[in-house]
TIBA-788637 format. One record per atom (N, C-alpha, C): residue number from 1; residue in three letters; chain; z, x, y. Coordinates in pm, whole numbers. Atoms other than C-alpha are relative to their C-alpha. Example, Ala and Ser with C-alpha at 12.3 -4.5 7.8 and 13.67 -1.06 7.14 Angstrom:
BEGIN
+-----+-----+-------+--------+--------+--------+
!   n ! res ! chain !     pz !     px !     py !
+-----+-----+-------+--------+--------+--------+
!   1 ! ALA !     A !      0 !     89 !   -119 !
!   1 ! ALA !     A !    780 !   1230 !   -450 !
!   1 ! ALA !     A !      0 !     90 !    120 !
!   2 ! SER !     A !     -6 !    -82 !   -119 !
!   2 ! SER !     A !    714 !   1367 !   -106 !
!   2 ! SER !     A !     73 !    -77 !    109 !
+-----+-----+-------+--------+--------+--------+
end
This chain:
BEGIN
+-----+-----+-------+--------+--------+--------+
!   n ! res ! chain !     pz !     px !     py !
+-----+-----+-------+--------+--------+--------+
!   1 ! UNK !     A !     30 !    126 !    -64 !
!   1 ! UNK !     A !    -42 !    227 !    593 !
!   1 ! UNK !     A !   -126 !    -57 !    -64 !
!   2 ! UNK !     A !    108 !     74 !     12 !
!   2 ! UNK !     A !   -267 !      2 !    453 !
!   2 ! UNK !     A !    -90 !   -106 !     93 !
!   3 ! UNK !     A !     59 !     24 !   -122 !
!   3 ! UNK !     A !   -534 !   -105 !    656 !
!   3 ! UNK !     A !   -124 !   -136 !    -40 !
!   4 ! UNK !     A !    133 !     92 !     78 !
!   4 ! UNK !     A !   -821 !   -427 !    619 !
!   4 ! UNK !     A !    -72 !     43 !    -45 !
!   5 ! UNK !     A !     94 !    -74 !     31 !
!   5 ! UNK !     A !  -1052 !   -196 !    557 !
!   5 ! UNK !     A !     -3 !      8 !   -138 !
!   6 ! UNK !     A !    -49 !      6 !     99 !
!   6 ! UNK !     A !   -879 !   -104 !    264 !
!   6 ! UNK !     A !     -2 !   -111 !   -145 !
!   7 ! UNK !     A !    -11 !    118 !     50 !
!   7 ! UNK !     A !   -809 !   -418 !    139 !
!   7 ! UNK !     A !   -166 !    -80 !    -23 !
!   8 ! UNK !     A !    143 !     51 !     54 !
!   8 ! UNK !     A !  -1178 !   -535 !    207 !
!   8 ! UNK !     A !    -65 !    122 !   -117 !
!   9 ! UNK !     A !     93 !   -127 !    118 !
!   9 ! UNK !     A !  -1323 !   -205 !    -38 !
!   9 ! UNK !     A !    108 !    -62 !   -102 !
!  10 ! UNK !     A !   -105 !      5 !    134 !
!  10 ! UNK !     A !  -1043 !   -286 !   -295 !
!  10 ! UNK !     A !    -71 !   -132 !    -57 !
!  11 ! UNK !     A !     46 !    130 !     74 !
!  11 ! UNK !     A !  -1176 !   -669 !   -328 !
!  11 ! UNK !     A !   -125 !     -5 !    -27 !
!  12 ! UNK !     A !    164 !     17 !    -32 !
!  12 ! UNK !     A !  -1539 !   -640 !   -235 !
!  12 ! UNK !     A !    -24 !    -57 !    105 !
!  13 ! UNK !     A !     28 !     45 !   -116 !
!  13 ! UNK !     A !  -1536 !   -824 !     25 !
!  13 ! UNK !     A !     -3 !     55 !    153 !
!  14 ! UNK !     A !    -15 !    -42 !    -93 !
!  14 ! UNK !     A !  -1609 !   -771 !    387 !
!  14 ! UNK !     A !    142 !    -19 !    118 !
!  15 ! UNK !     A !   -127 !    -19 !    -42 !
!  15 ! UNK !     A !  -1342 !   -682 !    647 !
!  15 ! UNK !     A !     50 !   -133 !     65 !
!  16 ! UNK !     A !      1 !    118 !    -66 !
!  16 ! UNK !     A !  -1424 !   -997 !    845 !
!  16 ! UNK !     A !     94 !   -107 !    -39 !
!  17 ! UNK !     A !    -72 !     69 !    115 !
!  17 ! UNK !     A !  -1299 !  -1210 !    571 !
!  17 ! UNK !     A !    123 !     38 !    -11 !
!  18 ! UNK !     A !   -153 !    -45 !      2 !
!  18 ! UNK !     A !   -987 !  -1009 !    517 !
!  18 ! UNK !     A !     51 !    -32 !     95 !
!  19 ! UNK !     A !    -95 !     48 !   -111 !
!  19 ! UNK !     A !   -884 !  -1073 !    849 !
!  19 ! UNK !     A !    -16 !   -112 !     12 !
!  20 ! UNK !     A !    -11 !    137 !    -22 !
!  20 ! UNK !     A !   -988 !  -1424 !    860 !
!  20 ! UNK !     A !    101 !    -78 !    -89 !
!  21 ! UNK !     A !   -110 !     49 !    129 !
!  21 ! UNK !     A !   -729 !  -1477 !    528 !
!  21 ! UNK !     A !    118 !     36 !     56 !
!  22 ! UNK !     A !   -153 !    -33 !    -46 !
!  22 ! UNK !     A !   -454 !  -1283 !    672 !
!  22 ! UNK !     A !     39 !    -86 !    136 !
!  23 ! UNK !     A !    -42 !     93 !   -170 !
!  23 ! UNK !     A !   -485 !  -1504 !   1019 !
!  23 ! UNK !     A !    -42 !   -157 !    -46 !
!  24 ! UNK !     A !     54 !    186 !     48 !
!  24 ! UNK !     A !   -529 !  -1856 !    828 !
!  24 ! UNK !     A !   -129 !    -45 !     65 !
!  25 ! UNK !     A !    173 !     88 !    -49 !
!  25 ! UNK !     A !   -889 !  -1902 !    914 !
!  25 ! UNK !     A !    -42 !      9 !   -125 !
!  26 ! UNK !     A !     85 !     44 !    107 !
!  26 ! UNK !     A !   -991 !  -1936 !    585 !
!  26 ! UNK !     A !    -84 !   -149 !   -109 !
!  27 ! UNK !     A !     41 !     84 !     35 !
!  27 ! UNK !     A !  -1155 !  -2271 !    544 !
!  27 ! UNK !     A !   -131 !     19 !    -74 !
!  28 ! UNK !     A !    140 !     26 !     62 !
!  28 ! UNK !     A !  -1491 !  -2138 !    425 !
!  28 ! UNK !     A !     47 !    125 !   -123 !
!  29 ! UNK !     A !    -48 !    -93 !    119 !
!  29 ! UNK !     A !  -1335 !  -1888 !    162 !
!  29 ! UNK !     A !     29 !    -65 !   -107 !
!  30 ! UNK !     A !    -57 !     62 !     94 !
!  30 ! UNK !     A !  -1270 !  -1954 !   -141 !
!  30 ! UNK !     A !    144 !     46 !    -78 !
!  31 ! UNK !     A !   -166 !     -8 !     49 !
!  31 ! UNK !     A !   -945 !  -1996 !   -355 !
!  31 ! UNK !     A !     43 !    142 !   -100 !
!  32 ! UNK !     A !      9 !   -157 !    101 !
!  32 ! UNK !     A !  -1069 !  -1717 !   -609 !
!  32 ! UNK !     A !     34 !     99 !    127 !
!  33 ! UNK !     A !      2 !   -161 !   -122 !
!  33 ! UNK !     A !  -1123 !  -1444 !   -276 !
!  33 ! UNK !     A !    129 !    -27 !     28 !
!  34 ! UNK !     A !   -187 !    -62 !   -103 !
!  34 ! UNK !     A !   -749 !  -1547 !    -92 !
!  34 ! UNK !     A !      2 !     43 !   -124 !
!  35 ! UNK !     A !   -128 !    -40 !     90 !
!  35 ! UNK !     A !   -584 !  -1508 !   -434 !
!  35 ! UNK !     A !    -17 !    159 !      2 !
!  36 ! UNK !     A !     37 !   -115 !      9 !
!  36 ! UNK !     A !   -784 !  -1191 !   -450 !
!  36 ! UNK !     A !     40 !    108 !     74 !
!  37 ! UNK !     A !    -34 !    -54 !   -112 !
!  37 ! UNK !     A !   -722 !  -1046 !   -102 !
!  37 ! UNK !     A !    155 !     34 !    -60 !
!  38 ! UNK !     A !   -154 !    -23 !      7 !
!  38 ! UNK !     A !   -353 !  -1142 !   -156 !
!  38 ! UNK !     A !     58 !     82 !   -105 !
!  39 ! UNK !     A !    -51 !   -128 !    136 !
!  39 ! UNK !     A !   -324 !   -969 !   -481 !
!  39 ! UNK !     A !    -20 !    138 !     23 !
!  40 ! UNK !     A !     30 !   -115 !    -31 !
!  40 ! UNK !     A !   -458 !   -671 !   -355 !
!  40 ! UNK !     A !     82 !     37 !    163 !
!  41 ! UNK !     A !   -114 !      2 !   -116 !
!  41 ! UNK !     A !   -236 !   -693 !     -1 !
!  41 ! UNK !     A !    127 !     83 !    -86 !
!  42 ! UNK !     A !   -130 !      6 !     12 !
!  42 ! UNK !     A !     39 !   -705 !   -259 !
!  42 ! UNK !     A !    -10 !    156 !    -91 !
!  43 ! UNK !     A !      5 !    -97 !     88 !
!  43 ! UNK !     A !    -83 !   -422 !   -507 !
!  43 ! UNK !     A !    -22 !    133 !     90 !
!  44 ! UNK !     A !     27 !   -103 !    -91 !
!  44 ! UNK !     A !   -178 !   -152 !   -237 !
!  44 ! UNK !     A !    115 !     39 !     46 !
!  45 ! UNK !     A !   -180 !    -11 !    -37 !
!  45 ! UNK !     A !    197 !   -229 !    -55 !
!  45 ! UNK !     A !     73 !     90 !    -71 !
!  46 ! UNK !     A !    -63 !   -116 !     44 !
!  46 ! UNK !     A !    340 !   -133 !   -344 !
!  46 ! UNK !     A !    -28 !    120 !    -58 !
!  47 ! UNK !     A !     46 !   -159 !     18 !
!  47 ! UNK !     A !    175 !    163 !   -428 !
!  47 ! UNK !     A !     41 !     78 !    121 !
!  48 ! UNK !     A !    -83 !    -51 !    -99 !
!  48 ! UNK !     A !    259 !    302 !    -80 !
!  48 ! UNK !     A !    160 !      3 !    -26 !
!  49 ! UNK !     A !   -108 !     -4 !      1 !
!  49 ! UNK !     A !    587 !    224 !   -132 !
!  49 ! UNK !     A !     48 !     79 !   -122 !
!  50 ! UNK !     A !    -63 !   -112 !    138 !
!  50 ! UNK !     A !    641 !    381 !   -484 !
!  50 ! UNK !     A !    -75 !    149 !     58 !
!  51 ! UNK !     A !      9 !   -160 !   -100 !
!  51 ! UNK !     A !    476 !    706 !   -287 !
!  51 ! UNK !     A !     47 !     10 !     68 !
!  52 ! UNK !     A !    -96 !    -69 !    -49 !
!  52 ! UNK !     A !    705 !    713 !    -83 !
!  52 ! UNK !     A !    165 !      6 !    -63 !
!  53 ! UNK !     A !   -144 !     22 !     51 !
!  53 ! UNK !     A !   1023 !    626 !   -296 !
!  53 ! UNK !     A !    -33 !    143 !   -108 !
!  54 ! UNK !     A !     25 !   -150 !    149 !
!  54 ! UNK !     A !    862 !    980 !   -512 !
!  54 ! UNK !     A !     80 !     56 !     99 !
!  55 ! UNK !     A !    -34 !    -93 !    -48 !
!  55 ! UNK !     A !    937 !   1157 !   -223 !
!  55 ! UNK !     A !    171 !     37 !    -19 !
!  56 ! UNK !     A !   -205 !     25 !     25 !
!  56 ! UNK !     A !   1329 !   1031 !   -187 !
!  56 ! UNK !     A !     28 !     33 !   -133 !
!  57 ! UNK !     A !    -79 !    -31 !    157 !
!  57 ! UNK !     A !   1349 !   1056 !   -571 !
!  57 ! UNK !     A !     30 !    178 !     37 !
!  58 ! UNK !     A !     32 !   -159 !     64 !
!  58 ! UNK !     A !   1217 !   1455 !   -569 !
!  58 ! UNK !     A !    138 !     52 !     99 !
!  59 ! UNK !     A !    -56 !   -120 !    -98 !
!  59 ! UNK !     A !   1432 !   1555 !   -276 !
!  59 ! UNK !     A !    173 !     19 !    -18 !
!  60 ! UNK !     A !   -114 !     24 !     73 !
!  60 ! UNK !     A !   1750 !   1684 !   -382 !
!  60 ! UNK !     A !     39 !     45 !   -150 !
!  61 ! UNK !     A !     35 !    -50 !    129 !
!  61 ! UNK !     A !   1641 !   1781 !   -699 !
!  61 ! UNK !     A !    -71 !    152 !    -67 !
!  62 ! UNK !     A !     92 !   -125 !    -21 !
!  62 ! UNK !     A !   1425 !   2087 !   -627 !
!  62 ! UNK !     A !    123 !     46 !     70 !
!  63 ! UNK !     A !    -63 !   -122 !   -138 !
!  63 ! UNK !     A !   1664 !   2367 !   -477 !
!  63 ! UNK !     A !    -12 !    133 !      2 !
!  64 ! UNK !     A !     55 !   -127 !    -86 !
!  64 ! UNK !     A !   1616 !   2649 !   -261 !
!  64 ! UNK !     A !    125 !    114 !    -74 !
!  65 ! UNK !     A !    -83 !    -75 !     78 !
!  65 ! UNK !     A !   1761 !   2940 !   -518 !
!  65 ! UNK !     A !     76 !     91 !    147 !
!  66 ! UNK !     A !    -50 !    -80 !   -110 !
!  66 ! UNK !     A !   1813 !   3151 !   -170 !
!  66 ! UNK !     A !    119 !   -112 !     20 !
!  67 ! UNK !     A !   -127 !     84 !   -103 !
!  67 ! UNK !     A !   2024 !   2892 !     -7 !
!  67 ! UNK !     A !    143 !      8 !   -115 !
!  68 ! UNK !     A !   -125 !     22 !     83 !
!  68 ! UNK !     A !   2238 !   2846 !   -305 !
!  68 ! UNK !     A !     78 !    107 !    -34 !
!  69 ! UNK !     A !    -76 !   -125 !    -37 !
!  69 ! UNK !     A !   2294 !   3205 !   -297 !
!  69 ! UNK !     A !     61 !     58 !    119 !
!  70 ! UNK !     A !    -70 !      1 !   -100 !
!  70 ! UNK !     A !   2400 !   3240 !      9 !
!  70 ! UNK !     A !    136 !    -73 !     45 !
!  71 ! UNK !     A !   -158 !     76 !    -27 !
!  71 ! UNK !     A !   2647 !   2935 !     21 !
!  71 ! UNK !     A !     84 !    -17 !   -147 !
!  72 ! UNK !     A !   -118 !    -17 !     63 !
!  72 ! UNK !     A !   2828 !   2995 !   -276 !
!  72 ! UNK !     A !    -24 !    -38 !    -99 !
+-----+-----+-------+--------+--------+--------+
end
């Protein structure tokens, strides 16, 4: 889970800000920081997500030499 926190250490910016971008209060921000925030929203996402699509890849692939001796 990615969290503001996150997202504020990734840009530099404080958390305040991050949440004021993700809830459209950003009138005193500038256009450089959203793009920034949002790029980093979007780059964190998918990193979570390709860690978890490792897991689904690996599983299935590794097998338990016992088990396979046992069932045949």
């Amino acid at each position: 889970m990615v969290t503001i926190r996150d997202i504020a250490q990734a840009t530099g910016v404080s958390a305040t800000t991050v949440s004021n971008v993700i809830h459209g209060r950003n009138k005193r921000v500038s256009a450089e920081t959203i793009q920034s925030i949002n790029d980093a929203i979007k780059e964190l996402v998918a990193f979570l997500q390709n860690r978890n699509m490792d897991g689904l890849f690996f599983t299935g692939i590794f097998k338990d030499k016992f088990f396979d001796s046992v069932a045949g």
